[in-house]
C-alpha positions in Angstrom: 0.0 0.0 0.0 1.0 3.6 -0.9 0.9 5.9 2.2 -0.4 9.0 1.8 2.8 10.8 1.7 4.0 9.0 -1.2 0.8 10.1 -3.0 0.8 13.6 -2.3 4.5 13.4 -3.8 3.3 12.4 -6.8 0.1 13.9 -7.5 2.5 17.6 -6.3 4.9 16.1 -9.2 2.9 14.8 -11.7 2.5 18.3 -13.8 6.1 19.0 -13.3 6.5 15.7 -15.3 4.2 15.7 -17.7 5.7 19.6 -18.6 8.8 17.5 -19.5 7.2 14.4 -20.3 8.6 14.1 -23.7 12.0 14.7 -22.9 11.7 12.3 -20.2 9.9 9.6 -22.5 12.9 9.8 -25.0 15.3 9.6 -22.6 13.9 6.6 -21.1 13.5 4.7 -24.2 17.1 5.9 -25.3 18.6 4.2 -22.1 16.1 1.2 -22.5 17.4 0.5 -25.7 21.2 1.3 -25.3 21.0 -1.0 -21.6 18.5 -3.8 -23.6 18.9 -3.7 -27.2 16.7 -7.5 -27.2 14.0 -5.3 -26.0 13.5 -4.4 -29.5 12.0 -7.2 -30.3 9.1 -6.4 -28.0 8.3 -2.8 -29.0 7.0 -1.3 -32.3 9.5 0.4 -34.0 7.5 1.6 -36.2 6.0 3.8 -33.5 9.3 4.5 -31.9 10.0 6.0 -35.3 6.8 8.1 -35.3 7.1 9.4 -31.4 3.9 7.8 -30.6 5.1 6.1 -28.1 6.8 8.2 -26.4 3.7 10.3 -26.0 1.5 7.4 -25.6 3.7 6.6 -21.9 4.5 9.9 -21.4 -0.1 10.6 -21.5 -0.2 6.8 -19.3 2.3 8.1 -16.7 0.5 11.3 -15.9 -2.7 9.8 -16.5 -1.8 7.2 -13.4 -0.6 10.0 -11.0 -4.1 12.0 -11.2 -5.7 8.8 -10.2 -3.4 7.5 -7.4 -5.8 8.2 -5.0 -8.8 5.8 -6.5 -6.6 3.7 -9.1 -9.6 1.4 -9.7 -10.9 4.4 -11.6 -8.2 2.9 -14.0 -9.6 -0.8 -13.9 -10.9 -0.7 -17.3 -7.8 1.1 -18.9 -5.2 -1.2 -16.6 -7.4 -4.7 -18.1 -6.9 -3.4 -21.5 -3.2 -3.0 -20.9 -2.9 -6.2 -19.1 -4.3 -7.8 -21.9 -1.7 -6.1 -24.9 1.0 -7.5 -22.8 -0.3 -11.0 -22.5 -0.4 -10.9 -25.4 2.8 -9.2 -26.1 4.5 -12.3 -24.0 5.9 -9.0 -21.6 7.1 -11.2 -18.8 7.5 -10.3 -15.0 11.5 -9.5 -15.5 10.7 -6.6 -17.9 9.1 -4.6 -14.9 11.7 -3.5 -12.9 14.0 -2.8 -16.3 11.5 -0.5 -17.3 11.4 0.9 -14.0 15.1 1.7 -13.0 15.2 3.4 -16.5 11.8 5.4 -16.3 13.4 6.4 -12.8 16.8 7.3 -14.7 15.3 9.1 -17.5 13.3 11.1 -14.6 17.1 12.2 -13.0 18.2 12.8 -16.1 16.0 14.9 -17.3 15.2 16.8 -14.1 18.7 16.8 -12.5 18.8 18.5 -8.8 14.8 19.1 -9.2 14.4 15.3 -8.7 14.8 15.1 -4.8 15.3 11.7 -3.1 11.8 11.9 -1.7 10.8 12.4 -5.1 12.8 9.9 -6.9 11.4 7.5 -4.1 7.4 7.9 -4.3 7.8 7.7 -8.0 9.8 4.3 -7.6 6.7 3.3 -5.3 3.9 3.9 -7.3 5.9 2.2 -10.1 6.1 -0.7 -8.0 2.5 -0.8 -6.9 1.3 -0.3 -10.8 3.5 -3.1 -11.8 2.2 -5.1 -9.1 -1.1 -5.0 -10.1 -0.1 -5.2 -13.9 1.8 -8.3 -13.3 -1.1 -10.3 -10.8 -3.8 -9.4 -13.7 -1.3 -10.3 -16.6 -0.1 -13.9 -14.4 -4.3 -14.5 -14.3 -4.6 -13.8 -17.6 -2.0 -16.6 -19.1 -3.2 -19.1 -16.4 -6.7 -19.0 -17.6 -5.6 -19.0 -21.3 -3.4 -21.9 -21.1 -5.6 -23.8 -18.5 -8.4 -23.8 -21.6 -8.5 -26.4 -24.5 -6.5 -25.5 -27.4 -4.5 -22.7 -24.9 -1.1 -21.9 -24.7 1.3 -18.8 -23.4 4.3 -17.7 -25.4 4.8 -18.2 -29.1 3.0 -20.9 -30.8 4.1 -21.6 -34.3 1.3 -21.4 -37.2 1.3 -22.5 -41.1 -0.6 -20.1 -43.3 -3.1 -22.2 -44.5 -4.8 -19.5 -46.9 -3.8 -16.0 -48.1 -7.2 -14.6 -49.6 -7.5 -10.8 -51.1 -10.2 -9.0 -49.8 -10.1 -6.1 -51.6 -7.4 -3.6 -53.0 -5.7 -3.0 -49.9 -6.8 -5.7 -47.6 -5.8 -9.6 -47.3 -6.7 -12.5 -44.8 -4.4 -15.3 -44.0 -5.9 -18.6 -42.4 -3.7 -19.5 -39.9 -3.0 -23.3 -38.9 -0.6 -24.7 -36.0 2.2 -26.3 -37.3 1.6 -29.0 -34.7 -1.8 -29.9 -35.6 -3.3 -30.0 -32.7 -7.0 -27.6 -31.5 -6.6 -24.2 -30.9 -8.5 -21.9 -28.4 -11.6 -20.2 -28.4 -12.4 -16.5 -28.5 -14.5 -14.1 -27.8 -15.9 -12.5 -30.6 -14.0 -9.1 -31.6 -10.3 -10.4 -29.6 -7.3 -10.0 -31.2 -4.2 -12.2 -31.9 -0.2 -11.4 -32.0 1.8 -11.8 -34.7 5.7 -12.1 -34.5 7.7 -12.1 -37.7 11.3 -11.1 -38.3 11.5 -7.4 -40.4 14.8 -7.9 -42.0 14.8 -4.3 -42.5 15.2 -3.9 -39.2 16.8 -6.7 -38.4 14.6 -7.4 -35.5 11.2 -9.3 -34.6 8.3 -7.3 -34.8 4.7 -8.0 -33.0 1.3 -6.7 -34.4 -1.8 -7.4 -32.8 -4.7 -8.2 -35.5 -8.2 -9.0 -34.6 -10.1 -12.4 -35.5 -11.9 -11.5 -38.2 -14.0 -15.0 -38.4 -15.7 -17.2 -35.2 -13.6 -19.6 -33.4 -13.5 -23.0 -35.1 -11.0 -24.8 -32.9 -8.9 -26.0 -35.8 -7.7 -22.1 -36.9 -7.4 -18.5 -36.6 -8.4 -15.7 -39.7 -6.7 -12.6 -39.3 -7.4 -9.6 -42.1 -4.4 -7.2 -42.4 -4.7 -3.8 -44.0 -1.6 -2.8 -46.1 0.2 0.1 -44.5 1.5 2.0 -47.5 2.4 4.8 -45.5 2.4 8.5 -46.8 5.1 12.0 -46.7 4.2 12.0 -42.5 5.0 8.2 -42.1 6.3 5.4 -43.7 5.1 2.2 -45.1 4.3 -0.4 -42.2 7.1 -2.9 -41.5 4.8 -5.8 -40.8 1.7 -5.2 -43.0 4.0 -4.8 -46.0 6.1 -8.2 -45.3 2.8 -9.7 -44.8 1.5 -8.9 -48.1 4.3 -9.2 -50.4 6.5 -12.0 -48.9 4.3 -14.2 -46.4 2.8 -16.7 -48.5 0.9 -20.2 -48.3 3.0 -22.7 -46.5 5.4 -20.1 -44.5 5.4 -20.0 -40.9 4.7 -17.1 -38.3 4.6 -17.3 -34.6 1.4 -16.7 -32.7 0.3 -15.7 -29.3 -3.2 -16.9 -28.2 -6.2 -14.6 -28.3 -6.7 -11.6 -25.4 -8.3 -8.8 -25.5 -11.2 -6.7 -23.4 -12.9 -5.3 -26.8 -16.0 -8.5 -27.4 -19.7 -8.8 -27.5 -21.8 -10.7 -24.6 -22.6 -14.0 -26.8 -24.8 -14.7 -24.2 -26.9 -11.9 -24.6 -29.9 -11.6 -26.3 -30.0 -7.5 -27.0 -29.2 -5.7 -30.1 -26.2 -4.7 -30.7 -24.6 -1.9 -33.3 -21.8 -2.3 -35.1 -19.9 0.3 -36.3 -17.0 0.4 -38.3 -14.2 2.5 -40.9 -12.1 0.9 -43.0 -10.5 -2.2 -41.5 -11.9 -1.4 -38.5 -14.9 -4.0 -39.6 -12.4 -7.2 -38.7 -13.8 -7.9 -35.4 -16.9 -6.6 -36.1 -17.7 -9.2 -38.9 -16.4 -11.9 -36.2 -18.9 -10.1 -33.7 -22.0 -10.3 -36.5 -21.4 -14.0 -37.3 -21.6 -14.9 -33.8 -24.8 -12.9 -32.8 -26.3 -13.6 -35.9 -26.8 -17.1 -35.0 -29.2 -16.3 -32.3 -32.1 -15.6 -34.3 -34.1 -13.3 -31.8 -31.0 -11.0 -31.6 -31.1 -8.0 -33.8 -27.6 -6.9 -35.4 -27.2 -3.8 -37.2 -24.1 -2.7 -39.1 -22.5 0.8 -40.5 -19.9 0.4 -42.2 -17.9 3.1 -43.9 -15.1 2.9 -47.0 -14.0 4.9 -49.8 -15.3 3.1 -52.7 -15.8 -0.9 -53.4 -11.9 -1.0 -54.4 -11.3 -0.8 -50.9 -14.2 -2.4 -49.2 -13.4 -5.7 -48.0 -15.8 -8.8 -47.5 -18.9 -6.4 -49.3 -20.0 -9.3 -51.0 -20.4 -11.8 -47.8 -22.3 -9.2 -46.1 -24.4 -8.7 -48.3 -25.4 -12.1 -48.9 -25.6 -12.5 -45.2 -28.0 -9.5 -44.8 -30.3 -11.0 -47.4 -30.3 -14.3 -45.6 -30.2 -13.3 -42.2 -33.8 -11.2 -41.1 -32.4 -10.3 -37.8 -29.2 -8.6 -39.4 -28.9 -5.3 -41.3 -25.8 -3.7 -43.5 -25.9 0.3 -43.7 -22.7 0.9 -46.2 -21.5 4.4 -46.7 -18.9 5.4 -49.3 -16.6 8.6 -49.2 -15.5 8.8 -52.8 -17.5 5.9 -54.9 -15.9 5.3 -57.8 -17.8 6.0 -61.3 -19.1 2.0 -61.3 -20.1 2.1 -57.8 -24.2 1.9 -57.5 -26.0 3.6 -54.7 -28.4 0.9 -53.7 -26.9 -1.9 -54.9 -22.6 -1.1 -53.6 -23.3 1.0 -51.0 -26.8 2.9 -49.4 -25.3 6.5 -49.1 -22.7 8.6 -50.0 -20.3 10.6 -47.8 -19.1 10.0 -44.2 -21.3 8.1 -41.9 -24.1 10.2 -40.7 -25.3 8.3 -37.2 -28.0 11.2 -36.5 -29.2 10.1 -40.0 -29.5 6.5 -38.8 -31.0 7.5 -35.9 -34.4 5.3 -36.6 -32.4 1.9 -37.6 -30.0 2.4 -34.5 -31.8 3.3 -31.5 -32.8 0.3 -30.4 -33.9 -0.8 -26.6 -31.2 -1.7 -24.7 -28.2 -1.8 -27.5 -24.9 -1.4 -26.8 -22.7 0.1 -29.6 -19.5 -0.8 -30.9 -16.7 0.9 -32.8 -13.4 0.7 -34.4 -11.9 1.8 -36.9 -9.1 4.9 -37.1 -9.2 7.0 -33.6 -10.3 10.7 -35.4 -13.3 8.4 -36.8 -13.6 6.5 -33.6 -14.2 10.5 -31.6 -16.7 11.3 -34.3 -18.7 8.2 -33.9 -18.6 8.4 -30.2 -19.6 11.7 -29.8 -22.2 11.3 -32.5 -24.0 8.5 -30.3 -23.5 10.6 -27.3 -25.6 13.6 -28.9 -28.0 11.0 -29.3 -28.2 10.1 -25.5 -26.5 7.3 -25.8 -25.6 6.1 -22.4 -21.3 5.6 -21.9 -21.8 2.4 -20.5 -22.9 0.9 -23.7 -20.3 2.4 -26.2 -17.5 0.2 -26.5 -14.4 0.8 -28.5 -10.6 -0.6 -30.0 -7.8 0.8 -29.9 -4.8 -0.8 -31.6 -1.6 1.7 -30.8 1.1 2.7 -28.1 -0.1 1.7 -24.3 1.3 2.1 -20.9 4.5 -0.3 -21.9 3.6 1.0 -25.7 3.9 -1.9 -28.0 
């Protein structure tokens, strides 16, 4: 337990920190990866590159000093984070390296500012965080393995099927290489993927959701292609995926986590709302709730044009033999062949106050992914129509508290 001095100490020093939070960040990951090079394995480079995660941990540090008085104010955000690094295969011994160099970077960067007393409470609320990480994170694997077709660490898979989806968008049917079942999921989890980025000369993990239902025997994953723009580059993994991973090479998996799934036991609507690739675990969501005829499933989708819309076809052949399930398609820039009725419903962005009559339904709950500026609109957009915050869930896939 934290006493209350040591919170005081750092809820007094958590502004002066986040003032310098950067600066702090990049030092920290600057003596990280000088002390533990292997550690770069683990992280996204890709993000290193673009400075997200520095801010990312810099936003999670301050975010856990405001709360120090009530951290179960944090459950939800700590069980998402506990989940990426399952996932991630971040073991216990990574802690206290990240730690004595997030404590470093703080000396560093602060010099005679950072007092002993100060230096000290941080090291303690460090401690207690990690603590709490690592119990929730130790549950996690134990339950996962404990199931049939579970395992912790890195299982090796076979790609069974590499299948284009559209112009930008493939899915690869994963198999273990050992034959033997795999594990269930919930509906809308996500898997790791660990393949080496010769580039980089390093492994590299993405997390991709399940974009089909669990059939015990293997895993679908749908991967946009990163191509990357003046701002960013092209994505390390999403580019090896589709130009060099092939049917009959190998990958490593992790087994499914995540906190971002529908109630399958439910029997209330549920809204579905997706941009881009965002619809991956949303079409694993719909062809699980589908099967309960009584429940109602309605789902937005939004794309550029049918170039880039993935799986149009299979939903609309599921809409037309599926009564409780409806598909509202908007397109953003249609291309001349593109028909309004038949490709898509409307054009533009998705309009949710527009919807308002398919969407308000008693007692749905609301889910979204896609890209986070689209992920704000739509959220806000269901908030102006009273939308309760308790049923409005959301993904995320980007830097967290250890910033993968």
């Amino acid at each position: 337990m934290l006493t209350q001095k040591t919170k005081d100490i750092v809820k007094a020093t958590a502004p002066v920190l986040a003032q310098h939070g950067k600066a702090i960040i990049t030092r920290f990951y600057t003596r990280l990866f000088e002390a533990h090079p292997e550690l770069k394995n683990v992280f996204n480079m890709a993000h290193q590159e673009q400075g997200q995660q520095q801010e990312a941990l810099a936003r999670a540090v301050y975010a856990y000093a405001e709360n120090i008085e009530d951290p179960s104010s944090l459950a939800a955000v700590l069980g998402n984070i506990a989940n990426k690094h399952a996932s991630l295969d971040v073991k216990a011994e990574h802690y206290p390296i990240v730690g004595e160099h997030l404590l470093g970077a703080i000396k560093d960067v602060l010099g005679d500012a950072a007092t002993e007393d100060i230096i000290s409470a941080w090291a303690q609320a460090y401690g207690n965080l990690a603590d709490v990480l690592m119990g929730m994170e130790s549950e996690l694997r134990e339950s996962r393995s404990a199931q049939s077709g579970g395992w912790n660490g890195w299982r090796t898979f076979v790609v069974k099927e590499k299948r284009p989806e559209s112009s930008v968008i493939t899915s690869f049917i994963l198999e273990p290489k050992d034959g033997k079942p795999v594990a269930d999921f919930e509906p809308g989890q996500y898997i790791s993927i660990a393949v080496n980025v010769a580039d980089l000369g390093l492994q590299q993990i993405r997390q991709y959701s399940l974009s089909d239902v669990p059939n015990g025997h293997t895993y679908r994953i749908s991967v946009k292609r990163e191509d990357g723009d003046a701002a960013r580059r092209p994505g390390y993994v999403s580019s090896l995926l589709h130009d060099h991973v092939n049917v009959g090479d190998e990958v490593k998996l992790a087994a499914p986590y995540g906190t971002f799934f529908i109630d399958v036991h439910a029997t209330t609507p549920i809204v579905l709302i997706s941009g881009g690739v965002g619809l991956t675990p949303m079409v694993s969501m719909l062809k699980r709730a589908i099967q309960d005829p009584q429940r109602q499933v309605v789902f937005i989708h939004g794309a550029r044009n049918s170039a880039v819309h993935a799986m149009r076809d299979r939903l609309r052949r599921t809409a037309a033999t599926h009564s409780n399930f409806k598909a509202i398609i908007f397109y953003d820039a249609p291309l001349d062949a593109d028909v309004q009725g038949t490709d898509y419903d409307y054009p533009g962005f998705i309009d949710l106050n527009a919807l308002r009559n398919e969407i308000l339904l008693p007692e749905a709950d609301y889910y979204i992914c896609g890209p986070i500026p689209f992920m704000r609109i739509q959220h806000d957009a269901l908030k102006a129509l009273d939308i309760h915050e308790s049923k409005i869930h959301y993904e995320v896939f980007g830097p967290d508290l250890f910033a993968e």
